[in-house]
mmCIF file of the C-alpha atoms, coordinates in Angstrom:
data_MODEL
# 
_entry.id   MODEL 
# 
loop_
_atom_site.group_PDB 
_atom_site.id 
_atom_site.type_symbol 
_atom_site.label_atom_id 
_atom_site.label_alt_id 
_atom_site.label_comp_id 
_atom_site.label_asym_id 
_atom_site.label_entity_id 
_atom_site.label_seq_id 
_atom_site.pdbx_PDB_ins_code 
_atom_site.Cartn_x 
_atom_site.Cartn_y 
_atom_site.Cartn_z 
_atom_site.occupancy 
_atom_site.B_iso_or_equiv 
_atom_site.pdbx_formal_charge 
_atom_site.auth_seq_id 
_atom_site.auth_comp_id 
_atom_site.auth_asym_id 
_atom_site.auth_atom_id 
_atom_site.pdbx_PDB_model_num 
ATOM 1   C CA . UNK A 1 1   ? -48.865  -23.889 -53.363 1.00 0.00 ? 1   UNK A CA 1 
ATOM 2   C CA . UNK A 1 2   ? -48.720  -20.221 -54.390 1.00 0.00 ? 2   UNK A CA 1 
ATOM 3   C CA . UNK A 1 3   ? -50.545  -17.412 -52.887 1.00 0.00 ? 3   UNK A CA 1 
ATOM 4   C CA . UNK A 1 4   ? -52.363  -16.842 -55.659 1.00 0.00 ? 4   UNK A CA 1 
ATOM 5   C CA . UNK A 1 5   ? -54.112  -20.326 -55.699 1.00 0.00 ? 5   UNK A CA 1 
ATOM 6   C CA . UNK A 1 6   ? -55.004  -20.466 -52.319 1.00 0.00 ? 6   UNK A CA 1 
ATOM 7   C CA . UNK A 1 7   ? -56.737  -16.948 -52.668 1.00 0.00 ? 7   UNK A CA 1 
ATOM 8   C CA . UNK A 1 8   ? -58.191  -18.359 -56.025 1.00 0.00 ? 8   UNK A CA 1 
ATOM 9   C CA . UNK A 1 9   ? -59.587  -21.406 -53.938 1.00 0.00 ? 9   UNK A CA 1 
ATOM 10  C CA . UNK A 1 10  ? -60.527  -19.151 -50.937 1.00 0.00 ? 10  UNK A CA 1 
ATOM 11  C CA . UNK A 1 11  ? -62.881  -16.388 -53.866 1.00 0.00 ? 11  UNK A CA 1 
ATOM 12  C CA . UNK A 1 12  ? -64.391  -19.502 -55.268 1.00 0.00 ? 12  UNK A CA 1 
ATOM 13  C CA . UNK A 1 13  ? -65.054  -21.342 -51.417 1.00 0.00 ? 13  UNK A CA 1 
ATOM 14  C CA . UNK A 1 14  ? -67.067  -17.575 -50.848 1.00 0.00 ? 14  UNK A CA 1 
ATOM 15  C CA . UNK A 1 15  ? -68.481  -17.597 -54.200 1.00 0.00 ? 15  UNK A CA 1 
ATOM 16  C CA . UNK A 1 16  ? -69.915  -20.615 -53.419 1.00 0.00 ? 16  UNK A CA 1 
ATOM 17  C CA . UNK A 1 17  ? -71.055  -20.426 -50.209 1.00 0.00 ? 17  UNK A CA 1 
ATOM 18  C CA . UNK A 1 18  ? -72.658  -17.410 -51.282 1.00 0.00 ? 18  UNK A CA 1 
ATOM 19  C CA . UNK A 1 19  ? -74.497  -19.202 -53.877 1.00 0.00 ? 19  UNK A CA 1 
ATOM 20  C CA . UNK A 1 20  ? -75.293  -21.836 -51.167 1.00 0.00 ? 20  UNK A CA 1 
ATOM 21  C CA . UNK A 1 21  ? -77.138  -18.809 -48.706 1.00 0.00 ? 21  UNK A CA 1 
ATOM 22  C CA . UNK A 1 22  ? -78.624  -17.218 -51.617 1.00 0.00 ? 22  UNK A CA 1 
ATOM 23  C CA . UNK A 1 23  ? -80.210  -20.548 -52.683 1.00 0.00 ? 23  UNK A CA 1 
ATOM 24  C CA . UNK A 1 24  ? -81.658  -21.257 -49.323 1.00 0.00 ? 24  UNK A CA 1 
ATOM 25  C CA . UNK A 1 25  ? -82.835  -17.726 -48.594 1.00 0.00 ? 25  UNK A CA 1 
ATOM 26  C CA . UNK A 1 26  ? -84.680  -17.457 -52.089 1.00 0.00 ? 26  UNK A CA 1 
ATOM 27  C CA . UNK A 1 27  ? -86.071  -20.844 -50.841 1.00 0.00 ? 27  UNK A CA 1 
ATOM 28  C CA . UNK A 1 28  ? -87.473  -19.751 -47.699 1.00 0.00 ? 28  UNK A CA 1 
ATOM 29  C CA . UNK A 1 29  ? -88.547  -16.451 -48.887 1.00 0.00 ? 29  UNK A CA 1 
ATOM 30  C CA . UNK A 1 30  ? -90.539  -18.156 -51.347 1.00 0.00 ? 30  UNK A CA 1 
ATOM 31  C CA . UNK A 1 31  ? -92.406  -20.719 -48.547 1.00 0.00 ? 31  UNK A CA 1 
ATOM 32  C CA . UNK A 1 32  ? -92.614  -17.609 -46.187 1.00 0.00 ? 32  UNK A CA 1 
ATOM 33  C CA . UNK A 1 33  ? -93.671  -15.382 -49.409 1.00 0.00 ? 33  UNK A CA 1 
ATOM 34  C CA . UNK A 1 34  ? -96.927  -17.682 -49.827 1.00 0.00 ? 34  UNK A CA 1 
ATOM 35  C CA . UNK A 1 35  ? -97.892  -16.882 -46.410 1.00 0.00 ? 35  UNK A CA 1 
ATOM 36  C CA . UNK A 1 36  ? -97.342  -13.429 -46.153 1.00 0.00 ? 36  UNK A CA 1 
ATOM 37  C CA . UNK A 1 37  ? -96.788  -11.487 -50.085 1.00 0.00 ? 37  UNK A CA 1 
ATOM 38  C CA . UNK A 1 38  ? -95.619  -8.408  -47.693 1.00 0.00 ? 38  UNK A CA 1 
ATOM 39  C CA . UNK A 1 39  ? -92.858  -10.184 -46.084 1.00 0.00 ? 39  UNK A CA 1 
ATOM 40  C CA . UNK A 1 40  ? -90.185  -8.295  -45.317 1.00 0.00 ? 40  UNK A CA 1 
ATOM 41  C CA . UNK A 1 41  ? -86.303  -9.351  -44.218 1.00 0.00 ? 41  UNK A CA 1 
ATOM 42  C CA . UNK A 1 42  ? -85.544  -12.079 -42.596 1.00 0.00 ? 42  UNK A CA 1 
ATOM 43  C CA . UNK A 1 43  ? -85.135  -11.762 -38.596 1.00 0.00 ? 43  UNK A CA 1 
ATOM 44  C CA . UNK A 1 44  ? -82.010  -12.508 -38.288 1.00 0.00 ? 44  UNK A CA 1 
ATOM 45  C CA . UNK A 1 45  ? -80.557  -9.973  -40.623 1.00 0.00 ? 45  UNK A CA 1 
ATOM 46  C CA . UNK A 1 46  ? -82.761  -7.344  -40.607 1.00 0.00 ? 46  UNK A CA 1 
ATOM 47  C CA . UNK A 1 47  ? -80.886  -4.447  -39.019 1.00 0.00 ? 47  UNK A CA 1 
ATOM 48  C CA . UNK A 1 48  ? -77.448  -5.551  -39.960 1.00 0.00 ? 48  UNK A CA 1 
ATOM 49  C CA . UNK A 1 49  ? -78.138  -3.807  -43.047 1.00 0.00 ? 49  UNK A CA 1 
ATOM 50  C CA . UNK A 1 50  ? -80.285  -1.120  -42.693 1.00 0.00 ? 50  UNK A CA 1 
ATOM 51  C CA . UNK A 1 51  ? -78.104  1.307   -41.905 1.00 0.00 ? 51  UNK A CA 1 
ATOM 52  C CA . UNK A 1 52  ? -78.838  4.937   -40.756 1.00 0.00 ? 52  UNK A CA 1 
ATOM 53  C CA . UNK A 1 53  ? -80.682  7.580   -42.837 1.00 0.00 ? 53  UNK A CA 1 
ATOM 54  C CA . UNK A 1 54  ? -77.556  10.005  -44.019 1.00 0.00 ? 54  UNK A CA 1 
ATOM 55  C CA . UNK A 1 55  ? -78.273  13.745  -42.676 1.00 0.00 ? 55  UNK A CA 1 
ATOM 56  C CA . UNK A 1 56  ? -77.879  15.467  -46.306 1.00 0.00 ? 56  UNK A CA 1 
ATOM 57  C CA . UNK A 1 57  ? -81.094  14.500  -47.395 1.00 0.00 ? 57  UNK A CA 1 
ATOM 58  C CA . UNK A 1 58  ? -83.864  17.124  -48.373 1.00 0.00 ? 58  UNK A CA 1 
ATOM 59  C CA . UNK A 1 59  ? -83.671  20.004  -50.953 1.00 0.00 ? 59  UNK A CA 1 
ATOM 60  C CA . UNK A 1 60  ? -80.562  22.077  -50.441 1.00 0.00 ? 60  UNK A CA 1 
ATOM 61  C CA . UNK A 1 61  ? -80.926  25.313  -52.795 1.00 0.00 ? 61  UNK A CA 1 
ATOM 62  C CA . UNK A 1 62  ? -83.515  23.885  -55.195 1.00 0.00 ? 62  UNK A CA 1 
ATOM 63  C CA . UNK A 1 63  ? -82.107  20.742  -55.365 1.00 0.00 ? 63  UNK A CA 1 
ATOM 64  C CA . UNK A 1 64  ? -81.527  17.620  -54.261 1.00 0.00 ? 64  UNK A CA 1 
ATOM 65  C CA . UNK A 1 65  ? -78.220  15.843  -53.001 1.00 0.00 ? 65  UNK A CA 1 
ATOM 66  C CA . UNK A 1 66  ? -75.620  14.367  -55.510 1.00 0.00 ? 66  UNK A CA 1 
ATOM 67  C CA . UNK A 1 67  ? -75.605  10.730  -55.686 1.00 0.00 ? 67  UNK A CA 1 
ATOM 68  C CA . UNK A 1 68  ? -72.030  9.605   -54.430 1.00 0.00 ? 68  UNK A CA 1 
ATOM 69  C CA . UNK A 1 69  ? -69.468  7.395   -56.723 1.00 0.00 ? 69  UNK A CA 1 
ATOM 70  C CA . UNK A 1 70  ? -70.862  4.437   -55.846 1.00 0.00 ? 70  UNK A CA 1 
ATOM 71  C CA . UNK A 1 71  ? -73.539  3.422   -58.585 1.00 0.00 ? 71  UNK A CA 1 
ATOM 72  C CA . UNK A 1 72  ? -76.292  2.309   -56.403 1.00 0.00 ? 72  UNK A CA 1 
ATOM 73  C CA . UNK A 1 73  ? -78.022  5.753   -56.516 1.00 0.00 ? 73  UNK A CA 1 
ATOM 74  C CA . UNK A 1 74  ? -80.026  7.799   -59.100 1.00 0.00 ? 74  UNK A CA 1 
ATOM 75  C CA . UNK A 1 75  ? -80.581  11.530  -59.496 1.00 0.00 ? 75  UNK A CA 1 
ATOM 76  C CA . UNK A 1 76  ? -82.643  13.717  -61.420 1.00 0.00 ? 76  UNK A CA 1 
ATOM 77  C CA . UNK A 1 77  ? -80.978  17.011  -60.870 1.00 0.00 ? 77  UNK A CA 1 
ATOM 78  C CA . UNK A 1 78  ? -77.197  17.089  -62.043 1.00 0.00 ? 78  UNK A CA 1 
ATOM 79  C CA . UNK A 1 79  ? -76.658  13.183  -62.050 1.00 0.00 ? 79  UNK A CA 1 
ATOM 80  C CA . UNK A 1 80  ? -73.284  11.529  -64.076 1.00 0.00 ? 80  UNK A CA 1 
ATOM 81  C CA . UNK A 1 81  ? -73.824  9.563   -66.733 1.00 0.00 ? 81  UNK A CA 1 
ATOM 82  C CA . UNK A 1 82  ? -74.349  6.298   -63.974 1.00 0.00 ? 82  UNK A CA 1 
ATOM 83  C CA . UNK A 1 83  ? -76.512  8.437   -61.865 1.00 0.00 ? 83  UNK A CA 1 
ATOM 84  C CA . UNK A 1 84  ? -78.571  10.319  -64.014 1.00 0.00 ? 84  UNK A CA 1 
ATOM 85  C CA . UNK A 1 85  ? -82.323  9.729   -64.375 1.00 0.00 ? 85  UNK A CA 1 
ATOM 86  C CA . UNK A 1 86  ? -85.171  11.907  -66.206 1.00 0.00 ? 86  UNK A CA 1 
ATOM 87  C CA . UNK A 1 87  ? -87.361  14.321  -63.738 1.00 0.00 ? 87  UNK A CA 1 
ATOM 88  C CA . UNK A 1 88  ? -90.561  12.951  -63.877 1.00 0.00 ? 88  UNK A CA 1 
ATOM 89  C CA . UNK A 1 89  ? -93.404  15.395  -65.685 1.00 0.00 ? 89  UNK A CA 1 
ATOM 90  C CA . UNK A 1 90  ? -96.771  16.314  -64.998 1.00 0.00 ? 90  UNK A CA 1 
ATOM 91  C CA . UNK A 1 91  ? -99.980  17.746  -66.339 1.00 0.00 ? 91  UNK A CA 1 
ATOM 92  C CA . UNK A 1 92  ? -101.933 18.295  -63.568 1.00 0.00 ? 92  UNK A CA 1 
ATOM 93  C CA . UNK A 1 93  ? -101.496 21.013  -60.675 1.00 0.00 ? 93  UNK A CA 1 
ATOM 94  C CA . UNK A 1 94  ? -99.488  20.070  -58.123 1.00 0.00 ? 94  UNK A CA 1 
ATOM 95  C CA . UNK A 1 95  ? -101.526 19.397  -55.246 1.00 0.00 ? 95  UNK A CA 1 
ATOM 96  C CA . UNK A 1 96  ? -103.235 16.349  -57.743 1.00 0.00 ? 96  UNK A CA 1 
ATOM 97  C CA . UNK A 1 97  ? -99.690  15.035  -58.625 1.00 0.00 ? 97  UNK A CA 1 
ATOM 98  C CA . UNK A 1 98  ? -98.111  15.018  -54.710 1.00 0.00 ? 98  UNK A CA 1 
ATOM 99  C CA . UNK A 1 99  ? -101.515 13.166  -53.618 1.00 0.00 ? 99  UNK A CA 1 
ATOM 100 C CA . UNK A 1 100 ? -101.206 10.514  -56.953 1.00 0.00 ? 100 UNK A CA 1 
ATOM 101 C CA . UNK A 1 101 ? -97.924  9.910   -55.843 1.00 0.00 ? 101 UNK A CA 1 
ATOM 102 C CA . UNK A 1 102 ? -98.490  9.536   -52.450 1.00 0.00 ? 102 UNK A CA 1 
ATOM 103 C CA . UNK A 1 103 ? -101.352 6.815   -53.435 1.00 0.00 ? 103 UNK A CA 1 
ATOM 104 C CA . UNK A 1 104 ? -98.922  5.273   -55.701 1.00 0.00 ? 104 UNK A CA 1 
ATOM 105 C CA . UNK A 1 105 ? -96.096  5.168   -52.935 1.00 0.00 ? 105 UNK A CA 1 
ATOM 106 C CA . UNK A 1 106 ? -98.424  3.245   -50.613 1.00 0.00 ? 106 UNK A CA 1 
ATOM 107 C CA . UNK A 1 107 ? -98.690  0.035   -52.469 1.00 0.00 ? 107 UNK A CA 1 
ATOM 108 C CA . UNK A 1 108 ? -94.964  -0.515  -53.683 1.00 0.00 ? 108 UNK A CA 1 
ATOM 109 C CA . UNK A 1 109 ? -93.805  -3.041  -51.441 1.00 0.00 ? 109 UNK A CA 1 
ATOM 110 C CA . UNK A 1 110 ? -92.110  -2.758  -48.386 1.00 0.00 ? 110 UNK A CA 1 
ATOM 111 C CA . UNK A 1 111 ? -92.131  0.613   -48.590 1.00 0.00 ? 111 UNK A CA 1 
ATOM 112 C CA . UNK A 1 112 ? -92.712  3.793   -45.985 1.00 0.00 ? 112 UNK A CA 1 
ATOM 113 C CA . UNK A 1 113 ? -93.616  7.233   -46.337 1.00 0.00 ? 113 UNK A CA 1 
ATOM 114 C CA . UNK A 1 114 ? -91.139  8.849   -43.617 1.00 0.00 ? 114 UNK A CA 1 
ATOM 115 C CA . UNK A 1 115 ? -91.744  12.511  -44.519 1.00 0.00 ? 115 UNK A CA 1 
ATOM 116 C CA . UNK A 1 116 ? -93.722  15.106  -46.503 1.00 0.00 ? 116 UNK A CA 1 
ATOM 117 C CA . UNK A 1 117 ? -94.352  18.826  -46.793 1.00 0.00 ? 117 UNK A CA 1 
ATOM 118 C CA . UNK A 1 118 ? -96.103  20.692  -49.693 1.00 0.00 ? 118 UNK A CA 1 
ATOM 119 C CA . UNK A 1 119 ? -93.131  19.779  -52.334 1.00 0.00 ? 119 UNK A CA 1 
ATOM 120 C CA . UNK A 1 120 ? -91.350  16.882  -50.959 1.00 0.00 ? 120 UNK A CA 1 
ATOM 121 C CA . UNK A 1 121 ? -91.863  13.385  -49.891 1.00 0.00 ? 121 UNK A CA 1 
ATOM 122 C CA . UNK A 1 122 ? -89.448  11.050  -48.410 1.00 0.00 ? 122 UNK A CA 1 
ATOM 123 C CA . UNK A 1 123 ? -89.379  7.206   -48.021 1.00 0.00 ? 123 UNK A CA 1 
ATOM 124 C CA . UNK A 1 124 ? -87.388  4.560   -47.028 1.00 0.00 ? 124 UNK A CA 1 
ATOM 125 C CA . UNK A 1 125 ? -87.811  0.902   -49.133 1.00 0.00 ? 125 UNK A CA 1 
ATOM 126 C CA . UNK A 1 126 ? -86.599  -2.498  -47.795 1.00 0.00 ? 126 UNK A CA 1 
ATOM 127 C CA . UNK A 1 127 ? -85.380  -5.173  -49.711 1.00 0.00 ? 127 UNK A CA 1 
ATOM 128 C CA . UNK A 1 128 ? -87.115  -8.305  -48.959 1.00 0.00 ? 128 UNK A CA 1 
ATOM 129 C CA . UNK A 1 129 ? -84.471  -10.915 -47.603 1.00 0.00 ? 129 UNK A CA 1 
ATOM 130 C CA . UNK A 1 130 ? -81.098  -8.711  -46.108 1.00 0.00 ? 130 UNK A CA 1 
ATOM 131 C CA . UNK A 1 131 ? -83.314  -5.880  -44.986 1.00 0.00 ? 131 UNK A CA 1 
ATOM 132 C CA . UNK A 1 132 ? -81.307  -2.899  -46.894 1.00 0.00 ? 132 UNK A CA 1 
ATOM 133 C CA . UNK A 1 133 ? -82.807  0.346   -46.843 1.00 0.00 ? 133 UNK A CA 1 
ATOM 134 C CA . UNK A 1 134 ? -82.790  2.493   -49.872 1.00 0.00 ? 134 UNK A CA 1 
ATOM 135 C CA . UNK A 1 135 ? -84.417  5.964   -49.575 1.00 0.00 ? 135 UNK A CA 1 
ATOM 136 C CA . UNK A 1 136 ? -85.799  8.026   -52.132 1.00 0.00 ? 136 UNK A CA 1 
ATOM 137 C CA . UNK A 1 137 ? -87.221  11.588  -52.580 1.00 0.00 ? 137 UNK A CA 1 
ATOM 138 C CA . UNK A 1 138 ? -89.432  13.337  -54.398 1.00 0.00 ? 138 UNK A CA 1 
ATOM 139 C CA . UNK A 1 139 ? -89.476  16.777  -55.009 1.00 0.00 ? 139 UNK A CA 1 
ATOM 140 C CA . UNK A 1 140 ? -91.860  19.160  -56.602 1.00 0.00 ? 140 UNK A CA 1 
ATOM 141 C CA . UNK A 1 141 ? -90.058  22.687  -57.553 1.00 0.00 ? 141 UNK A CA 1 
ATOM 142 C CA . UNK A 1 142 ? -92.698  25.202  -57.641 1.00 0.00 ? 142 UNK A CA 1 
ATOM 143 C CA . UNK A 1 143 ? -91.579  26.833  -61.565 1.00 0.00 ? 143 UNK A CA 1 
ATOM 144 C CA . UNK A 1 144 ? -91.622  23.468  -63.734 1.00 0.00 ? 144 UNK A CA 1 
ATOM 145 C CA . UNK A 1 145 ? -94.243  20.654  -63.381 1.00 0.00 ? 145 UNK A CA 1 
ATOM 146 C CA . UNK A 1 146 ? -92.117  17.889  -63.352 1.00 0.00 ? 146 UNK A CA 1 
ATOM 147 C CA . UNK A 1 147 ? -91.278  15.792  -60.448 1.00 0.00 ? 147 UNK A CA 1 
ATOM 148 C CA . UNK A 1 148 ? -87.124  15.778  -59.540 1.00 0.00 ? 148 UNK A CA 1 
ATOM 149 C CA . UNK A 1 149 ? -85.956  12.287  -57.931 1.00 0.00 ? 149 UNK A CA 1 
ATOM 150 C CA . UNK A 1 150 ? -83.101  10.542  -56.193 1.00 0.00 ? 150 UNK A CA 1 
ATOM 151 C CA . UNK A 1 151 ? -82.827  7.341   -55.166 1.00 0.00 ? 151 UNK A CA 1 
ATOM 152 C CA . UNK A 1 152 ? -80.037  5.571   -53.331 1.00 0.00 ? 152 UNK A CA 1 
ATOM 153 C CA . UNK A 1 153 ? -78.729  2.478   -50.921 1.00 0.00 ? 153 UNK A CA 1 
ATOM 154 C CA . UNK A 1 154 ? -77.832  3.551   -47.345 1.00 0.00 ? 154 UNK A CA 1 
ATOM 155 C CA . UNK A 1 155 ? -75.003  0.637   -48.162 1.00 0.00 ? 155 UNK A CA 1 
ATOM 156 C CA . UNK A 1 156 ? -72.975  -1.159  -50.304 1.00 0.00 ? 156 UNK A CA 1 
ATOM 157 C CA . UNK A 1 157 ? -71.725  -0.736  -53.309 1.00 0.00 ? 157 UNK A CA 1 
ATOM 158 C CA . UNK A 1 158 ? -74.211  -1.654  -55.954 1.00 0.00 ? 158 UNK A CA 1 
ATOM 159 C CA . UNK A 1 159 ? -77.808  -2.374  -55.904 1.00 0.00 ? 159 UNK A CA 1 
ATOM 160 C CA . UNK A 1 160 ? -78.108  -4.184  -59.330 1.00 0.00 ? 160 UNK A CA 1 
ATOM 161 C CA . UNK A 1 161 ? -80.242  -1.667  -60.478 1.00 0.00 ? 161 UNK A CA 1 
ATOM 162 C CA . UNK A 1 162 ? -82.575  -1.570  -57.814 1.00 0.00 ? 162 UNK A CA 1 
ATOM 163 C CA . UNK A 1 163 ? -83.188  1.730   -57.015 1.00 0.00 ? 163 UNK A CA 1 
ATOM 164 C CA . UNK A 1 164 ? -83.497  2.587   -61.077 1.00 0.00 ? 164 UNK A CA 1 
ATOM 165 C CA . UNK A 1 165 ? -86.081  0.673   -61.979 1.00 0.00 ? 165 UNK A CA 1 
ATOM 166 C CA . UNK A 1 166 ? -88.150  1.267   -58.382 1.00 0.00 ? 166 UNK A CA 1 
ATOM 167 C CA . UNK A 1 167 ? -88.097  5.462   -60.081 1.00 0.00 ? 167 UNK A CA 1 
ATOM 168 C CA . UNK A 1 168 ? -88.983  4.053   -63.510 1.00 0.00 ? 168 UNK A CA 1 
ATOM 169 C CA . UNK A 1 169 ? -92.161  1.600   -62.208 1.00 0.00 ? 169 UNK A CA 1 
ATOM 170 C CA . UNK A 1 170 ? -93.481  5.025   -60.518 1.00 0.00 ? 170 UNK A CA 1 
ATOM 171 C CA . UNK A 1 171 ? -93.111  7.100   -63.466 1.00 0.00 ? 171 UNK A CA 1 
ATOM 172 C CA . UNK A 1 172 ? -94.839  4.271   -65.159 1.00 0.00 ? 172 UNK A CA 1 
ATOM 173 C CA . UNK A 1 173 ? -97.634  4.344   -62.335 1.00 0.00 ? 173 UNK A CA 1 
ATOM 174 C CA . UNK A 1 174 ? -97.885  7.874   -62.441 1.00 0.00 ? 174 UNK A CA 1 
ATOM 175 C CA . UNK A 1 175 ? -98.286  7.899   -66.316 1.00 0.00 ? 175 UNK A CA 1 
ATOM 176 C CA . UNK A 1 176 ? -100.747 5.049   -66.279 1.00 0.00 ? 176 UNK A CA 1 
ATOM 177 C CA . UNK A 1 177 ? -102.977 7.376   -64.016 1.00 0.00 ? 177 UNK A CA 1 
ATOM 178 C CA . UNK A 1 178 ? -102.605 10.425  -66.565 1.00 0.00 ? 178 UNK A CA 1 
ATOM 179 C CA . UNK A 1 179 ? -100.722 12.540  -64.204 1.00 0.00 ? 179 UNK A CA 1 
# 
């Protein structure tokens, strides 16, 4: 047998057993889930995956850090075409739109405000069955009223989107509360 079957067989073995966890998990999240809607990862994952917070967060010279290559990270402030996402805007002052926010943060799931000062906010967001970590930050430059955002996975490669359309339901939020 080549060596090109036997990795062929040995993708599709992993590709299944993959399928196989994924199953299950989804399975127990969803008997755990009616329990407890807050669950978070399962035990016996949990901090494989959460990795460390990276040191170059915060806003460096007005802004705030560049997403890296991989595309499971979002950026308001000189993002590529994968990483780029719009600032969100305000019509209030600012003091109104950093305490919306903060409201707003406090009810997306599985999700912890981990820092703040007068123009920032930081938080960290788990996914619900590996335990990942994403963190995102908010930052409020004093001469526009508009909101600049990143978002991005501690690990991995991609998040499918996740850390996206997390941004997008805030700006939602945050329009659907006229700020």
């Amino acid at each position: 047998m080549s060596l090109v079957s036997e990795n062929h067989k040995l993708t599709r073995f992993i590709a299944i057993i993959l399928g196989i966890f994924i199953t299950l998990t989804s399975s127990l999240t969803h008997a755990l889930a009616a329990e407890s809607p807050t669950m978070a990862a399962l035990p016996i994952v949990k901090n494989i995956f959460a990795g460390s917070p990276p040191d170059n967060l915060g806003i460096h010279d007005g802004h705030l850090t560049n997403c890296p290559t991989s595309p499971n990270c979002v950026v308001s402030q000189g993002g590529d075409e994968t990483h780029a996402i719009a600032p969100i805007p305000y019509h209030v002052d600012l003091e109104q739109a950093r305490e919306t926010l903060l409201k707003v943060l406090t009810v997306v799931p599985r999700t912890t405000i981990v820092e703040q000062t007068n123009n920032y906010i930081r938080v960290e967001s788990e996914s619900r069955i590996l335990g990942f970590i994403d963190d995102a930050e908010f930052y409020f430059p004093a001469d526009r009223q508009v909101i600049e955002i990143r978002s991005a996975s501690r690990l991995g490669e991609s998040d499918l989107g996740v850390n996206r359309r997390r941004l997008e339901q805030i700006r939602f939020a945050l329009a659907d509360l006229n700020v």
